[in-house]
N, C-alpha and C positions, 0 to 999 in steps of 0.2 A: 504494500500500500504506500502510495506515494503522497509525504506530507506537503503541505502547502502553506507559505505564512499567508494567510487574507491579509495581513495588512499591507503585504508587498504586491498584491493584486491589482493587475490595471484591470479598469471595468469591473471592479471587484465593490461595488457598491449593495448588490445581495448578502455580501458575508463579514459585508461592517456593521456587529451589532451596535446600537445605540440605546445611551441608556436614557431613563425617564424620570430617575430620580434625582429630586434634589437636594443639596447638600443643608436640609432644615434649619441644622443647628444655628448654621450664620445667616441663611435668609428668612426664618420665617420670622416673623415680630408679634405676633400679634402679645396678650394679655396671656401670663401663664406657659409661654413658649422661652425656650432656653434663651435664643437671640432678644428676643420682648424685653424679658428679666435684665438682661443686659444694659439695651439701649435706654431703657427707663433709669438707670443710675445717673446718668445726663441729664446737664442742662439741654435742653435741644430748640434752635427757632420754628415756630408755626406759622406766622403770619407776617405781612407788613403791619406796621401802626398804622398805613393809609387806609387798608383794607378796614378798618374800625368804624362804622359809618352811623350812623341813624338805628339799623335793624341787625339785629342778630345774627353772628355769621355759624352757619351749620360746616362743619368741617371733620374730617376723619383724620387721627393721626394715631402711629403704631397699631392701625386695624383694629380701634376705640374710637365711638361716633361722640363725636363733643359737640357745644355750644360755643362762641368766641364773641364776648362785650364787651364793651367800653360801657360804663353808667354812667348816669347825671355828677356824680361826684369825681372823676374822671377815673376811677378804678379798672381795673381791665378783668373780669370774671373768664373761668374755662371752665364748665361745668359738663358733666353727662346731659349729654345730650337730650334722653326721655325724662319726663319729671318724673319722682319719686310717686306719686298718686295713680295715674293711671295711663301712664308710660306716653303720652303727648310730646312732640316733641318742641324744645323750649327753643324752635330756628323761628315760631311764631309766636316765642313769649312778645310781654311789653317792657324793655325796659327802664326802669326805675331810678329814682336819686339814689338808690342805695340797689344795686342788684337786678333780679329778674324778675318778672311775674308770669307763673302760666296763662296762657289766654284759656284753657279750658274752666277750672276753677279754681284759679285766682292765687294757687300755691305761690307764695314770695320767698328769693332764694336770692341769698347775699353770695357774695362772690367766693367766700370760702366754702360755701353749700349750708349753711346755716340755713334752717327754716324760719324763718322772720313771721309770718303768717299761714294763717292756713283759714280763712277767711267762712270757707262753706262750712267747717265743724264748729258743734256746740262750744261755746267759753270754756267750757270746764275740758275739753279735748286736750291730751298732752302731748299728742302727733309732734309737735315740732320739738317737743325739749327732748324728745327720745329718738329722733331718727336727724341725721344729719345728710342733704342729696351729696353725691359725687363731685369734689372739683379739685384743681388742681392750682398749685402757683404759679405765678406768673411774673415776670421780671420784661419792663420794657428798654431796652438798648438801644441806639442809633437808627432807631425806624425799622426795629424789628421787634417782634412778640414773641417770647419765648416762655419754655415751660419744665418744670420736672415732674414728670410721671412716675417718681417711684417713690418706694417706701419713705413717709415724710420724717423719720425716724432717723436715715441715714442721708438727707439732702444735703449735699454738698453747697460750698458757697459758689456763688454765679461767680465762672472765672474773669476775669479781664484780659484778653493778654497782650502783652508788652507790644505788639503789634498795632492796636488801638491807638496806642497815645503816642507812639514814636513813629516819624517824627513829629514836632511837638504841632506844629499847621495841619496836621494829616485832617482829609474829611471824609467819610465813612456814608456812600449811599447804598440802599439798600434795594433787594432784586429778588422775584421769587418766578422761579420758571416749573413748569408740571413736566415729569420722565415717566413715560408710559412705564417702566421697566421694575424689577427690583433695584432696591435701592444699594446692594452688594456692588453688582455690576458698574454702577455711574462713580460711587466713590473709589472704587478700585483704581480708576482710569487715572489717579494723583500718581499714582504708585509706581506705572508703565511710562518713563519719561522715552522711551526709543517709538514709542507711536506719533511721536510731534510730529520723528524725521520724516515719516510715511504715511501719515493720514493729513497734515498739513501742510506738508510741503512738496515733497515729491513724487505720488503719485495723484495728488490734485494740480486744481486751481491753486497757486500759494495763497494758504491764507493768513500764512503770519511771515515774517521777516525773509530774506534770501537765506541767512546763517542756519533757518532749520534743515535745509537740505542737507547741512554735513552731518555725518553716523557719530552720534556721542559714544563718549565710553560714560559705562554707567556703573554706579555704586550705590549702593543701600546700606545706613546705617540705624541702630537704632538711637531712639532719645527719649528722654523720661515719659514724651506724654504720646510718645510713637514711632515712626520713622522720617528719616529725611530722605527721601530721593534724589538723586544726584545725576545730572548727567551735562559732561564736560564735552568742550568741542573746539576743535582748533579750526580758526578762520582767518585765514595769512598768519601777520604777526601776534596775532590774538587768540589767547584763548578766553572760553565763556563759559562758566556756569552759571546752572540754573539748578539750584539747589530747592527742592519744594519739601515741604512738610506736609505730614501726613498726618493726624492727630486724632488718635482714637475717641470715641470708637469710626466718629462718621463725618469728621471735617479736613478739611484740607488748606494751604494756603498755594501762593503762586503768584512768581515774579511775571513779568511786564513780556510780551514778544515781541523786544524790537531790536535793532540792527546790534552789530557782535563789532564794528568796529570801529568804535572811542569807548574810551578806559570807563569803568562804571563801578563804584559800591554800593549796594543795599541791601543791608543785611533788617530789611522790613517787604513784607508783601505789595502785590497790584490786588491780590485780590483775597477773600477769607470767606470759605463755602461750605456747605453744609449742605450735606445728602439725606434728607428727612424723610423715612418712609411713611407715607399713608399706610398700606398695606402690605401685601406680599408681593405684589405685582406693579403699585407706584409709589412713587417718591414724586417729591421738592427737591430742587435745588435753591437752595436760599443762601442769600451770601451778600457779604458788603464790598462794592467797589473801594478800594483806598486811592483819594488824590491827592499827592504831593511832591514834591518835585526832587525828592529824593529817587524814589522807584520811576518816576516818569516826570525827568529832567527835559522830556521834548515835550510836556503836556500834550499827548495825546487821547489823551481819557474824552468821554462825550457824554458827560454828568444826563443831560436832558433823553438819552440814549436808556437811560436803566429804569428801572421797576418793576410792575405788576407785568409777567412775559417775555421781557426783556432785558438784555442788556448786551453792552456795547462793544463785544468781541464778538468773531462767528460760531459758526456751527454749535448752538447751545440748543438752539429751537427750530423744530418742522421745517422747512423749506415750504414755499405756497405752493408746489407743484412735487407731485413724486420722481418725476421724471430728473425734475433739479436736483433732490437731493442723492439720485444715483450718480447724475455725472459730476456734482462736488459735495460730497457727504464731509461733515462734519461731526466732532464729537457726538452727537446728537441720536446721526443715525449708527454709527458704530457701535456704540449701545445699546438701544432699542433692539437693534438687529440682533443680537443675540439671545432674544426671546425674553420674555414676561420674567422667566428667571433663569438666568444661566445655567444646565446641566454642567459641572464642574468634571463630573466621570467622563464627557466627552471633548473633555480638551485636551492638549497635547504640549506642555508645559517645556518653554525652551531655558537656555540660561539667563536672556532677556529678563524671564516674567521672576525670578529672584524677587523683588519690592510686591509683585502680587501673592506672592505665595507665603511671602515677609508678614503684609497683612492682614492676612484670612488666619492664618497664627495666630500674632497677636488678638485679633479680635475674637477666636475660639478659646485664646488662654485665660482672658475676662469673663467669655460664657463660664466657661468653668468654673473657675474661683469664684462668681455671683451662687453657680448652681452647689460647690462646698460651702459656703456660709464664709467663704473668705474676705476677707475689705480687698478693697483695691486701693494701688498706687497712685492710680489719675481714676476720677480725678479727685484731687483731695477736699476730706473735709474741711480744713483749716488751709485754703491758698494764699499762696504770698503773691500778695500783687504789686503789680501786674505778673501773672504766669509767663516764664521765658518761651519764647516759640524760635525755629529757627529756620525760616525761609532765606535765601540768598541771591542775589542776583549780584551777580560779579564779572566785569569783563576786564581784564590785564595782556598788558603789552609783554609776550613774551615768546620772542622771535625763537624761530628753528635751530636748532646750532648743526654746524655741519650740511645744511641741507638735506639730511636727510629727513625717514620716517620717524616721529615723536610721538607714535598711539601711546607709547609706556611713558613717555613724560608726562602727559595729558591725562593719563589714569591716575597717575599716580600724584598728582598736582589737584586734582579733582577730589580723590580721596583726604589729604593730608587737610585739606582747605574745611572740608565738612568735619574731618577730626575737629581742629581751633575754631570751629561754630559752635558745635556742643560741648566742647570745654570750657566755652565764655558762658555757659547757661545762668551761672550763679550771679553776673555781673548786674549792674541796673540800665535800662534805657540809655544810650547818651552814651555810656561810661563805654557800656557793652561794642558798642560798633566804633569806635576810638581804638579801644585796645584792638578786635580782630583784624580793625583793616591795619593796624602796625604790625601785627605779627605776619599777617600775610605780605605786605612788602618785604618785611625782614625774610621770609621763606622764600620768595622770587629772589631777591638778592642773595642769600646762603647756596640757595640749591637749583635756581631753573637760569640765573644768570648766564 
């Protein structure tokens, strides 16, 4: 009998089995799910503040049906969504100087779920001192609404992090865009810095700078509150990193795409994003543009560009025609395209995906320690703020020596640079990017001169 490998089979599309399952643990969220239990330890954003209007916003998050107010007193309420009486749901309460009211009978629900009224029962009715409805806190930030869904017991403090306030002009707009998709899949794509080269630049339309067309060398390291992705890239006398952070369980940061040749430090983001799932099958992306002329020294930002759908880099959202976004797809459809939830059993894992398979680790090693009863290290309950983060956008004049090939000066240049990123962790705003960028000139002059 003559053995066969199927997987070295041309036309061999009958004996590729495919599998159907999916990898639960990390994609599913809902309430009471390993992944769910997890992602509720986070702070996470739900909404813009614009989105807060007149009437009640009905809204699903972590595949749990909420309610999203603003009241007379300007408080921002997240409640379950059905009223505690007879399951109505509160997208047509009235709201109140103080909270909610059912429109069926008249139950009133402050914003922490306190029953305030209960209108149709006798006086003597103790309904409200004995039952409290469902809600949750809420913390508003730079034009975003955020939330902790988990055990109020173990709520961490809303982080800040150093990214926000440095540099000291920075200004922070906010964006929320809908991903058909699991929300595993969109935040992963931080992680894979070698898809720039080839979804953005060379085998499209370019849609970000000429410099993405060169093959970076790439590195992955870890850092207290996740990984930093690394990928270095030599353009003439220049090389350019573009160091991202990846920041569990489900945000990301990211420098600026633009041109690789005049010298650049910024050890601060273009951008700070968040992959919110609704359910098992969509997500948000929700995120704050940063403008300041540290990371976008050529002011290219288009402030009037961002919000509710949008914002103002490409391939984030639908193309108006299907046909366009086959012949220039963008992050968008690359995603999507990979189905409602990515089969992980049917992927095929190069040395590339290293930062993808960095972070499905890490974020399994969290499920875990949620599902022992262990604490976690991020995020903490007691933060020193602002929390260090370390994104980097770096370009250095540091010519070829010899003429020849430099892939190993440039790996290893790439690598050394994101080592003195996360060593400086413990520094302050200011203090922090002063020392790195000296240490890094001093390491061009010791060692790449």
């Amino acid at each position: 009998m003559v053995e066969t490998n199927t997987r070295m089979m041309k036309f061999g599309g009958y004996h590729r089995a495919r599998s159907y399952e999916e990898d639960s643990e990390l994609t599913h969220v809902g309430p009471g799910t390993p992944g769910g239990e997890y992602l509720r330890r986070f702070w996470q954003p739900i909404a813009l503040a614009s989105e807060l209007q007149e009437l009640p916003l009905a809204i699903r998050i972590l595949d749990e049906e909420l309610v999203l107010f603003r009241d007379g007193s300007d408080q921002i309420g997240l409640l379950h969504l059905r009223c505690s009486h007879r399951n109505t749901s509160l997208e047509y309460g009235f709201i109140q100087e103080r909270g909610i009211r059912c429109c069926y009978h008249g139950w009133h629900y402050d914003i922490d779920g306190t029953i305030l009224e209960t209108p149709g029962e006798p006086s003597r009715s103790r309904i409200k001192d004995k039952l409290c409805h469902g809600a949750y806190p809420t913390q508003e930030f730079q034009g975003l609404v955020f939330t902790y869904m988990g055990p109020p017991e173990t709520m961490p403090d809303f982080p800040v992090f150093d990214s926000f306030v440095y540099p000291s002009e920075n200004r922070l707009v906010p964006y929320k865009i809908f991903n058909p998709c699991n929300w595993l899949q969109a935040h992963e794509n931080g992680a894979d810095p070698i898809h720039t080269c080839f979804l953005h630049a060379r085998g499209n339309e370019r849609q970000f700078s000429q410099q993405y067309e060169a093959l970076p060398q790439i590195s992955f390291h870890e850092t207290p509150i996740g990984l930093l992705s690394v990928a270095t890239r030599r353009w003439e006398d220049y090389i350019w990193i573009r160091a991202s952070d990846v920041i569990l369980p489900n945000a990301a940061q990211f420098g600026l795409a633009e041109v690789a040749t005049e010298e650049k430090f910024a050890l601060c983001p273009w951008l700070t994003r968040w992959i919110v799932p609704i359910d098992d099958t969509s997500a948000y992306a929700i995120g704050l543009r940063h403008f300041n002329t540290v990371i976008d020294p050529r002011e290219t930002g288009n402030a009037a560009g961002i919000g509710l759908g949008m914002v103002d880099f490409p391939g984030q959202v639908p193309t108006a025609e299907h046909t366009e976004g086959q012949r220039n797809p963008g992050d968008y459809e690359a995603l999507v395209a990979q189905g409602p939830v990515a089969i992980h059993a049917n992927e095929t894992p190069g040395v590339t995906d290293e930062g993808v398979i960095m972070a499905r680790r890490q974020i399994r090693a969290g499920i875990r320690a949620i599902g022992k009863g262990d604490e976690l290290s991020w995020p903490a309950r007691s933060n020193i703020e602002p929390v260090s983060t370390y994104n980097l956008e770096l370009v250095s004049r540091v010519p070829i020596k010899n003429g020849g090939d430099d892939t190993l000066t440039v790996r290893r240049f790439g690598k050394r640079v994101a080592e003195l990123i996360i060593e400086s962790g413990s520094l302050t705003p200011g203090a922090r990017q002063n020392t790195v960028r000296e240490r890094i000139e001093r390491l061009i002059s010791r060692e790449f001169s």
